[in-house]
PDB file of N, CA, C and O in Angstrom:
ATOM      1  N   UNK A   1     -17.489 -51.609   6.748  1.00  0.00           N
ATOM      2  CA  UNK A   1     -17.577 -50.165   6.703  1.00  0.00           C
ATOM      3  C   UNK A   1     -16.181 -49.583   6.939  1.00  0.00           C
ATOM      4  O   UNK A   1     -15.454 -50.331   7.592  1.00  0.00           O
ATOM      5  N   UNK A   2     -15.717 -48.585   6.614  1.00  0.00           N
ATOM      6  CA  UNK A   2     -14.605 -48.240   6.481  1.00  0.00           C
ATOM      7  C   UNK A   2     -14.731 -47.034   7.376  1.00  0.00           C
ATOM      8  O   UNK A   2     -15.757 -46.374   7.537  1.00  0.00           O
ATOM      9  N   UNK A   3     -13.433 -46.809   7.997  1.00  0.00           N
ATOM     10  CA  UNK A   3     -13.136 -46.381   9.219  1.00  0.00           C
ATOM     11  C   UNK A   3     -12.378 -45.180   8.310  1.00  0.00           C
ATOM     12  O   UNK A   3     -11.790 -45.258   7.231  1.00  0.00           O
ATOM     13  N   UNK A   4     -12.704 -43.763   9.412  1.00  0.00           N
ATOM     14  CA  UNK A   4     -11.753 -42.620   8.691  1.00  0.00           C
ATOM     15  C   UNK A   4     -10.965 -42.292   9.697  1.00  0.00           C
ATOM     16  O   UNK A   4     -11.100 -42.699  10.851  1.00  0.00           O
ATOM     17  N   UNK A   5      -9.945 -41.398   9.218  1.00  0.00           N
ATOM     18  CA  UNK A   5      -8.740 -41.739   9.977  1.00  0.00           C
ATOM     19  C   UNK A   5      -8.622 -40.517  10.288  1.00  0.00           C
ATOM     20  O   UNK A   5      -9.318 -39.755   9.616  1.00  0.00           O
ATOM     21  N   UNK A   6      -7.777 -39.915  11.326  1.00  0.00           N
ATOM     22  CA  UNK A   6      -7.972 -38.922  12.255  1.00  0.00           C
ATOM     23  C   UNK A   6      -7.250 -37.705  11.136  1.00  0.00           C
ATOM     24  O   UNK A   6      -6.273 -37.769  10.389  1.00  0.00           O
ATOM     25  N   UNK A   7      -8.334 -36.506  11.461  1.00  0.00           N
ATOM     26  CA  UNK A   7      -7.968 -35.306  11.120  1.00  0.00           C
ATOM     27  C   UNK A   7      -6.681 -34.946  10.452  1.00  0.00           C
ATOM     28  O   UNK A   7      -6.169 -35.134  11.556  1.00  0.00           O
ATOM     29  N   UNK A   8      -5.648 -34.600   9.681  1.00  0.00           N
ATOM     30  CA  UNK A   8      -4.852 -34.085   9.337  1.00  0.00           C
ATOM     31  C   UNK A   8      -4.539 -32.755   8.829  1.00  0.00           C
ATOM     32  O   UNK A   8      -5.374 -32.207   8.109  1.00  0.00           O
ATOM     33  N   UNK A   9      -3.558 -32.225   9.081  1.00  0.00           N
ATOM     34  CA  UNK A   9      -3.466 -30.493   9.027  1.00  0.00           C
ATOM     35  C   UNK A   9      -3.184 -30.581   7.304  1.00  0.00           C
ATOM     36  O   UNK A   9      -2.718 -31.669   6.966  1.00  0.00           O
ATOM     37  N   UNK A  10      -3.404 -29.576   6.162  1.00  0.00           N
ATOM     38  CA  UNK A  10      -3.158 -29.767   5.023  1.00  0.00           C
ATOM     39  C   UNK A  10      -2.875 -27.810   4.975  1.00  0.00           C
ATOM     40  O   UNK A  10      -3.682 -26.889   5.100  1.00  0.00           O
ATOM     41  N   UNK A  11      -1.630 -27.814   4.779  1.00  0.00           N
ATOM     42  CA  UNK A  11      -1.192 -26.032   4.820  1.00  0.00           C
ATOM     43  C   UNK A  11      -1.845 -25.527   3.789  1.00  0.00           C
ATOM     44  O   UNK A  11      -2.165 -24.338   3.790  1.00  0.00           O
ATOM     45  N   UNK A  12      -2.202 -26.532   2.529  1.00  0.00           N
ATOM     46  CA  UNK A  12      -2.446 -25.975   0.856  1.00  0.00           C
ATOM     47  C   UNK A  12      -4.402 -25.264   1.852  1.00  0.00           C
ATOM     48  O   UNK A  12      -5.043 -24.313   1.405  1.00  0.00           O
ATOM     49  N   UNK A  13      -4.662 -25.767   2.627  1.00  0.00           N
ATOM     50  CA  UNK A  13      -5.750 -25.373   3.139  1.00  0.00           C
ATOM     51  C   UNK A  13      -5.917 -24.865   4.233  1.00  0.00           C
ATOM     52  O   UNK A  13      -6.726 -25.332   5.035  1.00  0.00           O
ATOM     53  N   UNK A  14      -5.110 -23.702   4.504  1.00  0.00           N
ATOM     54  CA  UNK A  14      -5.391 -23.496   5.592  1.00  0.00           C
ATOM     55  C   UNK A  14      -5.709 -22.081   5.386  1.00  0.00           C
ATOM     56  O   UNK A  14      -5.037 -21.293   4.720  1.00  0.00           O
ATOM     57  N   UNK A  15      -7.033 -21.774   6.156  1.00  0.00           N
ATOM     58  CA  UNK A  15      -7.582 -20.319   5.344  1.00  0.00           C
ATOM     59  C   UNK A  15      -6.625 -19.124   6.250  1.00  0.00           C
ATOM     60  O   UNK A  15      -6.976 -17.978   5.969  1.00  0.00           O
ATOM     61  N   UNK A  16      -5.722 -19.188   7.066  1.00  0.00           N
ATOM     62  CA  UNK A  16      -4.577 -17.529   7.415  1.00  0.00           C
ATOM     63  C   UNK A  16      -3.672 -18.355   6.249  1.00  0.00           C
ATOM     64  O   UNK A  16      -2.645 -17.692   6.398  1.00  0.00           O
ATOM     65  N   UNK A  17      -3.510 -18.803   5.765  1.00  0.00           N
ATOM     66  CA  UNK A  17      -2.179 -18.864   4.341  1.00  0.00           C
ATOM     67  C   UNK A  17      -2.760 -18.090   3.202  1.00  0.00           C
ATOM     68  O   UNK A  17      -2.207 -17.358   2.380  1.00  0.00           O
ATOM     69  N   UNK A  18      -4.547 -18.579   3.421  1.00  0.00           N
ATOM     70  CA  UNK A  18      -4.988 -18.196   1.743  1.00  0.00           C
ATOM     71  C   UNK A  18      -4.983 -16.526   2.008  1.00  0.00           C
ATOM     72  O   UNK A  18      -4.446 -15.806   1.167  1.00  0.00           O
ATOM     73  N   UNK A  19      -5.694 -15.858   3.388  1.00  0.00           N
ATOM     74  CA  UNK A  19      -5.713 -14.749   3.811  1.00  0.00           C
ATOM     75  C   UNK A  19      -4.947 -13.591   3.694  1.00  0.00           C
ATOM     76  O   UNK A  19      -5.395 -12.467   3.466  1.00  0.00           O
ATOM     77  N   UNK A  20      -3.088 -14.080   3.953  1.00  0.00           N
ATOM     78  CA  UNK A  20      -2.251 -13.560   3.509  1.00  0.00           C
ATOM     79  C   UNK A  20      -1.740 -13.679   2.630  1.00  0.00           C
ATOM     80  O   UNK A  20      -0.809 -12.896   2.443  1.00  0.00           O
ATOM     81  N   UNK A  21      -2.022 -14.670   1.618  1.00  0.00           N
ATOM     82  CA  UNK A  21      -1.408 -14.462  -0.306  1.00  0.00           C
ATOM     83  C   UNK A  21      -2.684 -13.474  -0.685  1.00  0.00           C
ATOM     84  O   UNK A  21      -2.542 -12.638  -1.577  1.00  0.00           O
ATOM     85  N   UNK A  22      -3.577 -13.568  -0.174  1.00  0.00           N
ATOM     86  CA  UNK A  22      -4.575 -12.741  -0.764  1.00  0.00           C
ATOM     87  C   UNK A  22      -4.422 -11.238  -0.446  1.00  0.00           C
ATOM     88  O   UNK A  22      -4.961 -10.506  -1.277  1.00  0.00           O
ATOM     89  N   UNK A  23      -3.669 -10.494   0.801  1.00  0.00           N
ATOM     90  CA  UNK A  23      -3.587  -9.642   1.113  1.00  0.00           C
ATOM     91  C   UNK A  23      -2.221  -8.951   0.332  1.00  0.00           C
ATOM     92  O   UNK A  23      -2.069  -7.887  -0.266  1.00  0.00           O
ATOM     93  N   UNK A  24      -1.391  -9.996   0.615  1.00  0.00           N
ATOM     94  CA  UNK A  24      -0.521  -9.258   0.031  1.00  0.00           C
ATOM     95  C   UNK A  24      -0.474  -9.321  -1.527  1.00  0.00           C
ATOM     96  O   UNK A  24       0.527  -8.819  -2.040  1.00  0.00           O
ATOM     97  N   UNK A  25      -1.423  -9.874  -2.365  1.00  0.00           N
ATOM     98  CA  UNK A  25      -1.805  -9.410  -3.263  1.00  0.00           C
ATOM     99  C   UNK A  25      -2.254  -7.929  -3.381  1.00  0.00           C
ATOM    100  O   UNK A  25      -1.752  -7.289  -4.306  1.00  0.00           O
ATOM    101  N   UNK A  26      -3.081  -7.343  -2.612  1.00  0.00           N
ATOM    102  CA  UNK A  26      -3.483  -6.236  -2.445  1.00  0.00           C
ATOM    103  C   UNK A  26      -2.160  -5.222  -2.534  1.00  0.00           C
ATOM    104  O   UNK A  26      -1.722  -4.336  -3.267  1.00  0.00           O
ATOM    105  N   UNK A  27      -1.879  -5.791  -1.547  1.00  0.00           N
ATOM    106  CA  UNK A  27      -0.826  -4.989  -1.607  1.00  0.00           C
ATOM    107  C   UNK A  27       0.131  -4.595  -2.456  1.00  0.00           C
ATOM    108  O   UNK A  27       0.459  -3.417  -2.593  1.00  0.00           O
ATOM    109  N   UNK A  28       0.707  -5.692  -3.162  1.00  0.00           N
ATOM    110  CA  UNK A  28       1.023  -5.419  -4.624  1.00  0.00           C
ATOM    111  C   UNK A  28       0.447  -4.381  -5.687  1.00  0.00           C
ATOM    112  O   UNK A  28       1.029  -3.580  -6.418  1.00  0.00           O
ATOM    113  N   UNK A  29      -0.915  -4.682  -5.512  1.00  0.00           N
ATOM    114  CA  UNK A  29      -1.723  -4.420  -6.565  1.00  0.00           C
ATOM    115  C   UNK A  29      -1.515  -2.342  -5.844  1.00  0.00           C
ATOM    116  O   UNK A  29      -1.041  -1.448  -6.544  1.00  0.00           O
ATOM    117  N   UNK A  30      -1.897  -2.194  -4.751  1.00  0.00           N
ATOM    118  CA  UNK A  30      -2.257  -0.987  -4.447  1.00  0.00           C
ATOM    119  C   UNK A  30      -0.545  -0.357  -4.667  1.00  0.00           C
ATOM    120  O   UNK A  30      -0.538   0.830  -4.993  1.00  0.00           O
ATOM    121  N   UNK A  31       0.644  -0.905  -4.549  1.00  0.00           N
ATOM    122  CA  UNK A  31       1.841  -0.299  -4.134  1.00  0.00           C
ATOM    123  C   UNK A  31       2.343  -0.054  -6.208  1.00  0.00           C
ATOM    124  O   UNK A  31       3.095   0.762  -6.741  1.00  0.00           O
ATOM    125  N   UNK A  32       1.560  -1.092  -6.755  1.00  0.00           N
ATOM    126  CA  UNK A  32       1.684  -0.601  -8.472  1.00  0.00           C
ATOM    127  C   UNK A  32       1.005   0.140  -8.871  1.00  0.00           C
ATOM    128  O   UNK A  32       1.438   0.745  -9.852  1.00  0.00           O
ATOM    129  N   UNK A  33      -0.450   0.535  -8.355  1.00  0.00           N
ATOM    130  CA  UNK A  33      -1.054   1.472  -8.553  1.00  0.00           C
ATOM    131  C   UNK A  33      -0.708   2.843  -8.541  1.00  0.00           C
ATOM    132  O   UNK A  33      -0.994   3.700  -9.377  1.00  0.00           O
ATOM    133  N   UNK A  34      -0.019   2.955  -7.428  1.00  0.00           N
ATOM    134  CA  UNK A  34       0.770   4.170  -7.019  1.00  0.00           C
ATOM    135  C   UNK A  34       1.942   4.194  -7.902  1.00  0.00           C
ATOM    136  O   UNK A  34       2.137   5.339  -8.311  1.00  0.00           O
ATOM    137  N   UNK A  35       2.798   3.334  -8.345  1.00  0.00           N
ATOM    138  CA  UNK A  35       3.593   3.724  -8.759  1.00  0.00           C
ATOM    139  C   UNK A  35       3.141   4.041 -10.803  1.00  0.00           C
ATOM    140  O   UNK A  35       3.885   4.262 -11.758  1.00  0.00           O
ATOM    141  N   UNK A  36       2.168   3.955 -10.736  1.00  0.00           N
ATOM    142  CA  UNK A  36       1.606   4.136 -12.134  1.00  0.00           C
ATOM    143  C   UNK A  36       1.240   5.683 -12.523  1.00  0.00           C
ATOM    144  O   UNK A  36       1.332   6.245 -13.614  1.00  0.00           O
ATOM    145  N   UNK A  37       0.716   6.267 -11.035  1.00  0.00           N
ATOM    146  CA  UNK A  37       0.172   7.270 -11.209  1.00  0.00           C
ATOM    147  C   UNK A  37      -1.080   7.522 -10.765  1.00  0.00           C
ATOM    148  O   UNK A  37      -1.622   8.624 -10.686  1.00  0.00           O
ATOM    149  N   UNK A  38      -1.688   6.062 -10.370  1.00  0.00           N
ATOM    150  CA  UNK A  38      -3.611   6.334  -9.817  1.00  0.00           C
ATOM    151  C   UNK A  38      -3.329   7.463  -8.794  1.00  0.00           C
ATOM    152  O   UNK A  38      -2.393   7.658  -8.018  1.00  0.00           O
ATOM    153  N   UNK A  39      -4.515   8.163  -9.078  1.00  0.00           N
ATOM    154  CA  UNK A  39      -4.955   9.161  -8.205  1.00  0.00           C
ATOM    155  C   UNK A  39      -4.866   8.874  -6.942  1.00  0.00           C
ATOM    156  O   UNK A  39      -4.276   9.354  -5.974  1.00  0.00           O
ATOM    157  N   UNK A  40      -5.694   7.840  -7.169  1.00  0.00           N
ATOM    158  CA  UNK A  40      -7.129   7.694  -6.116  1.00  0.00           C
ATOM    159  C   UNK A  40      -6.823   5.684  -5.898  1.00  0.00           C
ATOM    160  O   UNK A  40      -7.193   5.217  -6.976  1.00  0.00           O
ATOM    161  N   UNK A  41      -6.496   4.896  -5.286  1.00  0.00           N
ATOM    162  CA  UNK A  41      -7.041   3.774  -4.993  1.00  0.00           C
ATOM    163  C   UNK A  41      -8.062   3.247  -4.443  1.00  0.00           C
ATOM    164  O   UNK A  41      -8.214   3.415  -3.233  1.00  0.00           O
ATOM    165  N   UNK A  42      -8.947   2.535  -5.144  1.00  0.00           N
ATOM    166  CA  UNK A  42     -10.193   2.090  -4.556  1.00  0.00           C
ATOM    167  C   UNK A  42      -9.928   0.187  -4.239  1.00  0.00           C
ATOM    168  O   UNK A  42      -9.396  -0.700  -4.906  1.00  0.00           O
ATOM    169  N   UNK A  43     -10.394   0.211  -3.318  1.00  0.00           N
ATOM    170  CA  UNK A  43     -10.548  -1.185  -2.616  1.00  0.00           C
ATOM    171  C   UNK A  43     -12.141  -1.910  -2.806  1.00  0.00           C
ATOM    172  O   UNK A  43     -13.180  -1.418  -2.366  1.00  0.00           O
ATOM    173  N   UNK A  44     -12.091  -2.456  -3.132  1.00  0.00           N
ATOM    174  CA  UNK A  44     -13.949  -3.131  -3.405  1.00  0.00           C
ATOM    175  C   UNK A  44     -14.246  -4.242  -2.077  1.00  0.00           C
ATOM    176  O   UNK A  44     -13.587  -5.282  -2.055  1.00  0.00           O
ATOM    177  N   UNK A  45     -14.931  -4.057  -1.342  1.00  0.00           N
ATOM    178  CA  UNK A  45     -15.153  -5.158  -0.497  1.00  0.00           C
ATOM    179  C   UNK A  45     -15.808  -6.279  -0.656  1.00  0.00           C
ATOM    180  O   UNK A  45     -15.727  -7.260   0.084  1.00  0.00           O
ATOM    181  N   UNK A  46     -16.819  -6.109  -2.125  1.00  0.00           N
ATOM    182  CA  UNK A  46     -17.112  -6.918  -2.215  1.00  0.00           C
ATOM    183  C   UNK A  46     -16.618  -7.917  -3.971  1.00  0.00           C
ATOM    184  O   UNK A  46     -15.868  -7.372  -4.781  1.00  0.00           O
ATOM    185  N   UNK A  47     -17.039  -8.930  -4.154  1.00  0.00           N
ATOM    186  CA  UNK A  47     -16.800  -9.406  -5.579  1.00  0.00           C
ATOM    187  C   UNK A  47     -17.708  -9.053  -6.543  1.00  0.00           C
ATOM    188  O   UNK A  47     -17.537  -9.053  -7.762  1.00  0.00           O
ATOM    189  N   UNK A  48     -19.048  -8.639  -5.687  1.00  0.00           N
ATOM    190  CA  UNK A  48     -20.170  -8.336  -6.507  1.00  0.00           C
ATOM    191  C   UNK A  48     -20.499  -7.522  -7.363  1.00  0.00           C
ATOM    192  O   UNK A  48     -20.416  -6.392  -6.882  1.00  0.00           O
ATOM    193  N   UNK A  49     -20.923  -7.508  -8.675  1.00  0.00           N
ATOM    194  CA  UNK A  49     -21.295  -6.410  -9.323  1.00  0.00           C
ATOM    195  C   UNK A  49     -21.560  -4.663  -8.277  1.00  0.00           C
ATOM    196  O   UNK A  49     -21.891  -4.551  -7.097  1.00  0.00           O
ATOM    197  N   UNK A  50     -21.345  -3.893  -8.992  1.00  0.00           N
ATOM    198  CA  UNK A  50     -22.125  -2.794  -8.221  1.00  0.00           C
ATOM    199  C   UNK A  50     -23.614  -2.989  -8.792  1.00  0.00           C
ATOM    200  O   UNK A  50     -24.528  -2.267  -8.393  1.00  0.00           O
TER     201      UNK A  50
END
């Protein structure tokens, strides 16, 4: 039987890395918005259809 080997940290997975590429995506996205002209920025909380 094969033995597993102790825990290792993997950064490509670590969910505060994915948290902040994801945010500051937002941020991108909301700071081009503005510079386009949107009125109004809307944020969706969810992925789901309305």
């Amino acid at each position: 039987m094969a033995r597993e080997g102790p825990a290792t940290y993997a950064p490509a997975r670590d969910a505060r890395r994915y948290e902040q590429q994801r945010l500051q995506r937002l941020v991108d996205d909301v700071a081009e918005a503005e510079r386009s002209g949107a009125g109004t920025v809307q944020i969706e909380t969810s992925r789901d259809p309305p």
